[in-house]
C-alpha positions as a Markdown table, in Angstrom:
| # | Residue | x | y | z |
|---|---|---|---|---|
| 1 | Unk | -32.2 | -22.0 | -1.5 |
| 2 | Unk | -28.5 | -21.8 | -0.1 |
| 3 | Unk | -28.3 | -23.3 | 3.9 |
| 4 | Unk | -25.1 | -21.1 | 4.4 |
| 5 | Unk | -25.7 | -18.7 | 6.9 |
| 6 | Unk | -28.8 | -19.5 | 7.4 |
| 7 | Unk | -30.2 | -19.0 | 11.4 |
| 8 | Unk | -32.2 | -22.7 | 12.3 |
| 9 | Unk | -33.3 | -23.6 | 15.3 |
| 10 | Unk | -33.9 | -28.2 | 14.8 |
| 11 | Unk | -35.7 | -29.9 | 17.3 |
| 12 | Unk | -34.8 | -33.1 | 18.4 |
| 13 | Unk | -31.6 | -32.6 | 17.4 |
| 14 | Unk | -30.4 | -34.7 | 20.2 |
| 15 | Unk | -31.4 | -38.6 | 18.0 |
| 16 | Unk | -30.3 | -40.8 | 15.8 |
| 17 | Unk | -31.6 | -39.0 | 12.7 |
| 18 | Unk | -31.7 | -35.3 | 13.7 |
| 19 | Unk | -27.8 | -35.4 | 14.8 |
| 20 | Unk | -27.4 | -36.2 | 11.1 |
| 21 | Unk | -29.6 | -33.6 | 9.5 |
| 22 | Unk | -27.8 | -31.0 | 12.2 |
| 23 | Unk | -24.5 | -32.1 | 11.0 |
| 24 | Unk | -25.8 | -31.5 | 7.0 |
| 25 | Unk | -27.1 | -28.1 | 8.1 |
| 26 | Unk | -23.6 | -26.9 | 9.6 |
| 27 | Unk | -21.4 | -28.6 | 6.5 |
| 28 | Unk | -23.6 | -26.4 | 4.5 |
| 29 | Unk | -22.5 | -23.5 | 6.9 |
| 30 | Unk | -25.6 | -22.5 | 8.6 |
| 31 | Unk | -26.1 | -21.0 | 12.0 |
| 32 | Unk | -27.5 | -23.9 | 14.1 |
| 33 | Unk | -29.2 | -24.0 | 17.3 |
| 34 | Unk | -30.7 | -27.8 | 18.8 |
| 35 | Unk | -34.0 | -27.6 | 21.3 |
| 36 | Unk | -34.1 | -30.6 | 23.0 |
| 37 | Unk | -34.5 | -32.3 | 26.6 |
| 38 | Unk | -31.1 | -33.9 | 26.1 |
| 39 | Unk | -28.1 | -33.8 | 24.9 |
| 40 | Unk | -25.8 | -36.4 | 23.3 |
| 41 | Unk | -23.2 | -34.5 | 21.0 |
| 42 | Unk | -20.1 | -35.5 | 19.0 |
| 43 | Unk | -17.4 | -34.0 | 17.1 |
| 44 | Unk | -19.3 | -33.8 | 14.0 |
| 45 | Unk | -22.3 | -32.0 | 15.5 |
| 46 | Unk | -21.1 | -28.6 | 16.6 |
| 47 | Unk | -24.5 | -26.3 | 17.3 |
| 48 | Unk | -25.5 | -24.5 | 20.3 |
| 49 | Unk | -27.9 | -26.3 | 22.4 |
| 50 | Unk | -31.1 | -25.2 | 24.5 |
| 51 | Unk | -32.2 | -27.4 | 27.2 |
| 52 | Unk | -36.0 | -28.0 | 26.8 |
| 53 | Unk | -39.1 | -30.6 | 27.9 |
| 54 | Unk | -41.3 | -30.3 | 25.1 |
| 55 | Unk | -43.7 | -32.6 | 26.9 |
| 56 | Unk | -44.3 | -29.9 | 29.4 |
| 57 | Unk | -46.5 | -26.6 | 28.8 |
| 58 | Unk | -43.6 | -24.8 | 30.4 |
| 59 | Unk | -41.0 | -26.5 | 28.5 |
| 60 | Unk | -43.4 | -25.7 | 25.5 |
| 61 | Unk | -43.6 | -22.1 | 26.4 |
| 62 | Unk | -39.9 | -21.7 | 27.2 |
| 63 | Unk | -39.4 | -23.1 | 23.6 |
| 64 | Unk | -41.8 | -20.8 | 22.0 |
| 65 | Unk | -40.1 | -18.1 | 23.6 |
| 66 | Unk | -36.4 | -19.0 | 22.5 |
| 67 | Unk | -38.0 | -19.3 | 18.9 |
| 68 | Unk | -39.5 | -15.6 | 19.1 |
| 69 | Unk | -36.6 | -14.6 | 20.6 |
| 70 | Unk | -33.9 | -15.7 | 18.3 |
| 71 | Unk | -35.6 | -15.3 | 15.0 |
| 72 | Unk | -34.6 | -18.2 | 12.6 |
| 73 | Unk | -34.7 | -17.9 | 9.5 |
| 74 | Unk | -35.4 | -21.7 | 9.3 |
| 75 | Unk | -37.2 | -23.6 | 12.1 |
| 76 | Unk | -37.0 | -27.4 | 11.6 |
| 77 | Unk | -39.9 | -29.8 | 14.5 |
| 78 | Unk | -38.1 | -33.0 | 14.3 |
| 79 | Unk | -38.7 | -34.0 | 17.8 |
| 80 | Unk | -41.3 | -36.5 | 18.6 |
| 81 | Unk | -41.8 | -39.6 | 20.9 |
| 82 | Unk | -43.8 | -42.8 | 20.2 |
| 83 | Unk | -46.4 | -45.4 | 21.3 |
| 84 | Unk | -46.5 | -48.5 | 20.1 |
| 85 | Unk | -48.8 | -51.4 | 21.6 |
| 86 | Unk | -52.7 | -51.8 | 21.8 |
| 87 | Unk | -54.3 | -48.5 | 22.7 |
| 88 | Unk | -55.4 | -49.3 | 26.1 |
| 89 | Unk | -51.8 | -50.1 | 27.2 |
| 90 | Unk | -50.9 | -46.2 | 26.7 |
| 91 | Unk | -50.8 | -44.9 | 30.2 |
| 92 | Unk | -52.6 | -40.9 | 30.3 |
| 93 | Unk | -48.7 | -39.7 | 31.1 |
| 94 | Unk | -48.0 | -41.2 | 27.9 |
| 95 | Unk | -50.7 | -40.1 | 25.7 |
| 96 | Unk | -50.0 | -36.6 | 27.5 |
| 97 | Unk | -46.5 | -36.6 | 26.4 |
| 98 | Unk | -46.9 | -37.8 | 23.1 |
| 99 | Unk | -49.6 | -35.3 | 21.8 |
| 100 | Unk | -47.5 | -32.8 | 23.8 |
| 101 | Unk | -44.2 | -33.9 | 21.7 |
| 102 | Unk | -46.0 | -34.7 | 18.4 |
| 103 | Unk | -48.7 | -31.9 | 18.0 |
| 104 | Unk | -48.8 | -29.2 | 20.8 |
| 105 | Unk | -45.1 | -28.3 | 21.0 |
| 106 | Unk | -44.4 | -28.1 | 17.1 |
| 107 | Unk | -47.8 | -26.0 | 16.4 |
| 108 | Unk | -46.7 | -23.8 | 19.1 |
| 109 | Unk | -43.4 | -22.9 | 17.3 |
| 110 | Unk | -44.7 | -22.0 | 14.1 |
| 111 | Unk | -46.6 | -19.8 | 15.9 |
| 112 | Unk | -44.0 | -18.4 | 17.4 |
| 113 | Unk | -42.5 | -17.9 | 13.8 |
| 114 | Unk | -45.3 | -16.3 | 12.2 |
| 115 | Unk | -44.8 | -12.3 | 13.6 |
| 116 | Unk | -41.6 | -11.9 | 13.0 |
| 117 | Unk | -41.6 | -14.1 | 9.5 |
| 118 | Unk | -44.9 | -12.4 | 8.5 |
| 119 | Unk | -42.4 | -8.7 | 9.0 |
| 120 | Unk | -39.8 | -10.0 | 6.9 |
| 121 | Unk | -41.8 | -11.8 | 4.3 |
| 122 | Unk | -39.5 | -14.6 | 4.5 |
| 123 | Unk | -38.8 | -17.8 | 5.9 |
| 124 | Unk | -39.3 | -21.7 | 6.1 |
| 125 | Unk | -41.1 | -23.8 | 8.4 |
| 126 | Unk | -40.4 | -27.7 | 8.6 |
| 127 | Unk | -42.7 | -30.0 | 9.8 |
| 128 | Unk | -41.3 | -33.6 | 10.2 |
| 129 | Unk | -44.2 | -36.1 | 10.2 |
| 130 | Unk | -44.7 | -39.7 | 9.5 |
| 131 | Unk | -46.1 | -41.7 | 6.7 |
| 132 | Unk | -48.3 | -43.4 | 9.1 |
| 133 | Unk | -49.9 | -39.9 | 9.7 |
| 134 | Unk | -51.6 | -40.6 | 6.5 |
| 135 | Unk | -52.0 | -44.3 | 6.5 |
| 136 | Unk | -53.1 | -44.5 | 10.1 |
| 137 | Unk | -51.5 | -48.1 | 11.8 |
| 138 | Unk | -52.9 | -50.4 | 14.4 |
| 139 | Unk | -51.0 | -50.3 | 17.3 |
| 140 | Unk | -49.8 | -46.9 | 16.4 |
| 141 | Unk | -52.7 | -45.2 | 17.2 |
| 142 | Unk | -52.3 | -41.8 | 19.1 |
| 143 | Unk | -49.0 | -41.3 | 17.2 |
| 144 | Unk | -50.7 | -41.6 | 13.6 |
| 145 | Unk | -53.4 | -39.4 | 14.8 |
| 146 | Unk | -51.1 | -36.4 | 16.4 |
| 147 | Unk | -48.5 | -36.8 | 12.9 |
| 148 | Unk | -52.2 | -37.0 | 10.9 |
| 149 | Unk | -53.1 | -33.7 | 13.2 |
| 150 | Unk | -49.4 | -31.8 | 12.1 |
| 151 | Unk | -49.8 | -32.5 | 8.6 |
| 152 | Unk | -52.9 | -31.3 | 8.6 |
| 153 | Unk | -51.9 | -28.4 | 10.7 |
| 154 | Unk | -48.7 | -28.0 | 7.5 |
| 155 | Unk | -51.0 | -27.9 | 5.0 |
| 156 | Unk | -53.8 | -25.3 | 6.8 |
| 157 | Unk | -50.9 | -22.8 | 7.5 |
| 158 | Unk | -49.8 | -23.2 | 3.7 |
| 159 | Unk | -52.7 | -21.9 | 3.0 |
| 160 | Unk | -53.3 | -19.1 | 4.9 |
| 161 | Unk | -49.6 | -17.9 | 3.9 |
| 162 | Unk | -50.0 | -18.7 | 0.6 |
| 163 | Unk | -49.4 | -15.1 | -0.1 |
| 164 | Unk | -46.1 | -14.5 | 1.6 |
| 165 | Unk | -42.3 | -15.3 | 0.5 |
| 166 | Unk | -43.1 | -17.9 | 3.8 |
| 167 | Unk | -42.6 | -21.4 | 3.2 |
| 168 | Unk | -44.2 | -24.4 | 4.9 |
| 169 | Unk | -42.5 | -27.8 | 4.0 |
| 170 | Unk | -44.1 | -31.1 | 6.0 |
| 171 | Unk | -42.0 | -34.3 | 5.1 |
| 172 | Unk | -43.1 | -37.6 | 6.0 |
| 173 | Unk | -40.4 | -40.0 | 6.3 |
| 174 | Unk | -41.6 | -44.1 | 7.0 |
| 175 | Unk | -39.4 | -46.3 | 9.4 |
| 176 | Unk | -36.4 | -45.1 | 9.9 |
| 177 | Unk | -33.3 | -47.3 | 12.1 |
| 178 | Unk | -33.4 | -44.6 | 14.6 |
| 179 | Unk | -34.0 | -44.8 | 18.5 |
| 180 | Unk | -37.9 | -45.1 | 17.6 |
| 181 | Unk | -37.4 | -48.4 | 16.7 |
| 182 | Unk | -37.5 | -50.4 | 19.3 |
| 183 | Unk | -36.8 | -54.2 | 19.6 |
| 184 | Unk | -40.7 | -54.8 | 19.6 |
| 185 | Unk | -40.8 | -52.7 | 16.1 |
| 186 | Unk | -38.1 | -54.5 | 14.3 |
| 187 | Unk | -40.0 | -57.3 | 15.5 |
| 188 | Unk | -43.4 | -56.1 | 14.3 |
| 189 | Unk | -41.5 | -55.0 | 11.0 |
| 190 | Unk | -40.3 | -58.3 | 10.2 |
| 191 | Unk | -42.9 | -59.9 | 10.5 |
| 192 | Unk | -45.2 | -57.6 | 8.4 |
| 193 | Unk | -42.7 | -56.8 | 5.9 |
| 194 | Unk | -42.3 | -53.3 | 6.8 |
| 195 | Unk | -39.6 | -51.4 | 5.3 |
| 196 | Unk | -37.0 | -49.5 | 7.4 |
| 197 | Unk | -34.4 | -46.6 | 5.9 |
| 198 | Unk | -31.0 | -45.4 | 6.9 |
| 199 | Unk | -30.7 | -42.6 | 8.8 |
| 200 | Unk | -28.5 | -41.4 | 6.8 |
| 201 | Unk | -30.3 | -41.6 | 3.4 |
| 202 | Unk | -33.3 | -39.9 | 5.1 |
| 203 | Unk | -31.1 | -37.1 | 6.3 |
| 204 | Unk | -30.0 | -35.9 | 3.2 |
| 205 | Unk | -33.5 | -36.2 | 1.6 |
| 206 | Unk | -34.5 | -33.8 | 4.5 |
| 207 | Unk | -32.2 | -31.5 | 3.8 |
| 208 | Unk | -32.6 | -32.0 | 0.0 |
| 209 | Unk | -36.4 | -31.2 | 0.5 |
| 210 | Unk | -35.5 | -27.9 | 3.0 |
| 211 | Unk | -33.3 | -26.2 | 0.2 |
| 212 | Unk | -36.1 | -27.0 | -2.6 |
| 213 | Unk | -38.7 | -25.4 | -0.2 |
| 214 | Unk | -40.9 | -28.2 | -1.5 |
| 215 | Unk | -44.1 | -28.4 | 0.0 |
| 216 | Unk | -44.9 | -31.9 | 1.1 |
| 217 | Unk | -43.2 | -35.1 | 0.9 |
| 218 | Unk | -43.8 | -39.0 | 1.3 |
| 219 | Unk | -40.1 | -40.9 | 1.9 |
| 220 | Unk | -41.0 | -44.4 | 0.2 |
| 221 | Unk | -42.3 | -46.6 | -1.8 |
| 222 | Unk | -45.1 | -47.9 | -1.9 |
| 223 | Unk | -45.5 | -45.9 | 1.4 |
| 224 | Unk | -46.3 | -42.7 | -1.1 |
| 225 | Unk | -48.8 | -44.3 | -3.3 |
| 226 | Unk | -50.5 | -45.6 | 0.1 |
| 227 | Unk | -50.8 | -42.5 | 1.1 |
| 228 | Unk | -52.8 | -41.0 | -1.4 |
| 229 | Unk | -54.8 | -44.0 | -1.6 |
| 230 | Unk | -55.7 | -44.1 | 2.1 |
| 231 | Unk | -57.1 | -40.7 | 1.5 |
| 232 | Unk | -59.6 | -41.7 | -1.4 |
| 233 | Unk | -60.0 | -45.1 | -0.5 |
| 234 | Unk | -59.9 | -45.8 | 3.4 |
| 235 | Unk | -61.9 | -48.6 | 3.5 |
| 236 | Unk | -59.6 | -50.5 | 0.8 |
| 237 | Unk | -56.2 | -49.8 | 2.7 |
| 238 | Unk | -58.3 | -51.4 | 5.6 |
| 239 | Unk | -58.3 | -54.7 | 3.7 |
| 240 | Unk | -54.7 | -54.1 | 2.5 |
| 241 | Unk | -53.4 | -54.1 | 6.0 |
| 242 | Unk | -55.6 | -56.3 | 7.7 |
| 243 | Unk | -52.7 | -59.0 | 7.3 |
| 244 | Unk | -50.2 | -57.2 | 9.4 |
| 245 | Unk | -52.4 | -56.0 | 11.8 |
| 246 | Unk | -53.3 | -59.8 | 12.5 |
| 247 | Unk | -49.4 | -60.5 | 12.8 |
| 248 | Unk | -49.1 | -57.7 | 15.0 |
| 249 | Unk | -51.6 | -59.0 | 17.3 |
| 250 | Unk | -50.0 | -62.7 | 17.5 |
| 251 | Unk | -46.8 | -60.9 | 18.2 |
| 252 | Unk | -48.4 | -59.1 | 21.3 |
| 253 | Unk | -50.2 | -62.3 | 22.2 |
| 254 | Unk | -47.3 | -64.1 | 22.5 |
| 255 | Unk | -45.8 | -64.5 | 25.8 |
| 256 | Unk | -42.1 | -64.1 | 24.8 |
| 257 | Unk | -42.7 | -60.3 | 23.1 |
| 258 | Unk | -40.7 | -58.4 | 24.8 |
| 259 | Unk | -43.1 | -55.1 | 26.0 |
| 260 | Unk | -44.3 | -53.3 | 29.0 |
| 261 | Unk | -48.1 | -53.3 | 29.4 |
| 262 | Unk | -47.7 | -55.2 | 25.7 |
| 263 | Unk | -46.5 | -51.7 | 24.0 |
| 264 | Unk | -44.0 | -49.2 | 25.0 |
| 265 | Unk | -42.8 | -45.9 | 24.8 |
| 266 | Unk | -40.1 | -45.0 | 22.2 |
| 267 | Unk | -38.3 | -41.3 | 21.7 |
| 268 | Unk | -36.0 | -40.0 | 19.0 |
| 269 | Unk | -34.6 | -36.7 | 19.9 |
| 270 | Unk | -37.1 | -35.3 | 22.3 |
C-alpha cells in the first residue's frame, strides 16, 4: 500500500520513537496530523499538531471527535505511558492514567474510525502494543495487562471486520531507547539481560508493517517465540523468567535504586 497522500492522524507523535515514524510517514508524502498532550517538533517533522490529554475523558472525547471529524485514511495509537515498580507503588492517578493512555483512549479512536471507514470500505487501523502485553512482566504489571487488553481488543475488531477492505494491524515492538526507558529500566535491563532496539530500526519496521497491512507483529527475538509460548505454556515462561524477576527485586531492594515509591512513571509521546 503507497503512504503518499495518505490522511494519518499518529498518536504520540510528540516521543522519541513516534517523531521518527512521523518523519517516515511525511518522506513518503502523506498527509499527517500528531494528537498528543505535547509538543516537541523539529525540522524534520513537519505535521500539524492537535493539543490533547489522553489521560482525561475529555481529552479522550476531544480526540475521538477530531478523529471522526477529519476522516484518516490511516489512524496510527502510538501513545502510551508506563509503570514500572512493584504494584502497590502505583498511585490510583497513575493507574488511572495509564489505562486511560494504554487502553481507553486508543479503543475509543477506532471507534471513532469505524462509521466513516465502514462507508468507504476502506482503511487501516494501527495498534502499537508491547511484547510484554503477551509475556506479561513483574514489575510491569498494569502496563502488560492494558497492552495485553489492546491486542486483544486488535484482534476482536479483526474479526468482526473481517469482511471489509478495513485493515487492523497491532504491532508489538519490545524495549525500545525511547523516553520509556528510564534510568531504573536500563538498570533492570542490564541486569536481566533484556534487549533494547534503536528507535530508529523500530520505526521503519513500523512503517514497513503499515504499508504491508500485516496483521500482527512481534519486533524480536526471542521476544516472538516467547510470545507464542506464554500463550500455550504460561506456567513454563513462569519458570523462564523467575531469574530476572529475582534480579528485579534486589534491584528495588537496594537502597541506591534510584525510584519514587520504588517504581516510577515513564511516558513516550503522550
Amino acid at each position: 500500500m503507497q503512504i503518499a497522500q495518505k490522511r494519518i492522524i499518529l498518536t504520540g507523535g510528540s516521543g522519541g520513537l513516534g517523531q521518527l515514524v512521523a518523519a517516515e510517514f511525511l518522506r513518503e508524502g502523506a498527509e499527517l496530523t500528531i494528537m498528543s498532550r505535547t509538543w516537541i517538533g523539529n525540522n524534520a517533522v513537519r505535521a500539524r499538531h492537535v493539543a490533547v490529554d489522553l489521560s482525561t475523558s475529555a481529552g479522550i472525547a476531544e480526540g475521538s471527535a477530531i478523529v471522526a471529524r477529519k476522516e484518516p485514511d490511516i489512524l496510527v495509537n502510538m501513545a502510551g505511558v508506563q509503570y514500572f515498580g512493584p504494584a502497590e507503588g502505583q498511585s490510583p492517578d497513575e493507574l488511572y492514567a495509564g489505562y486511560m493512555v494504554n487502553l481507553v483512549a486508543p479503543v475509543s479512536l477506532c471507534g471513532a474510525c469505524l462509521s466513516f471507514m465502514k462507508r468507504r470500505n476502506s482503511g487501516q487501523i494501527v495498534n502499537i502494543g508491547s511484547v510484554i502485553g503477551s509475556i506479561p512482566l513483574a514489575h510491569f504489571a498494569a502496563y502488560s495487562s492494558a497492552k495485553a487488553g489492546l491486542r486483544a481488543y486488535s484482534e476482536a475488531l479483526r474479526r468482526e471486520l473481517a469482511d471489509t477492505k478495513i485493515a487492523v494491524t497491532y504491532i508489538a515492538p519490545r524495549a525500545v531507547r525511547t523516553g520509556l526507558l528510564t534510568p531504573q529500566i536500563q538498570k533492570y535491563a542490564e541486569a536481566t539481560g533484556m534487549s533494547v532496539d534503536t528507535p530508529s530500526g523500530v520505526s521503519k519496521m513500523i512503517v514497513q508493517a503499515i504499508r504491508q497491512r500485516k496483521k500482527e507483529i512481534y519486533i524480536g527475538f526471542p521476544e516472538r517465540i516467547f510470545a507464542r509460548l506464554n500463550a500455550l505454556f504460561p506456567r513454563l515462561v513462569d519458570m523462564a523468567v523467575a531469574s530476572g524477576d529475582r534480579k528485579a527485586k534486589r534491584l528495588f531492594a537496594a537502597q541506591d535504586f534510584p525510584t519514587r515509591r520504588n517504581g516510577g512513571r515513564s511516558c513516550a509521546g503522550e
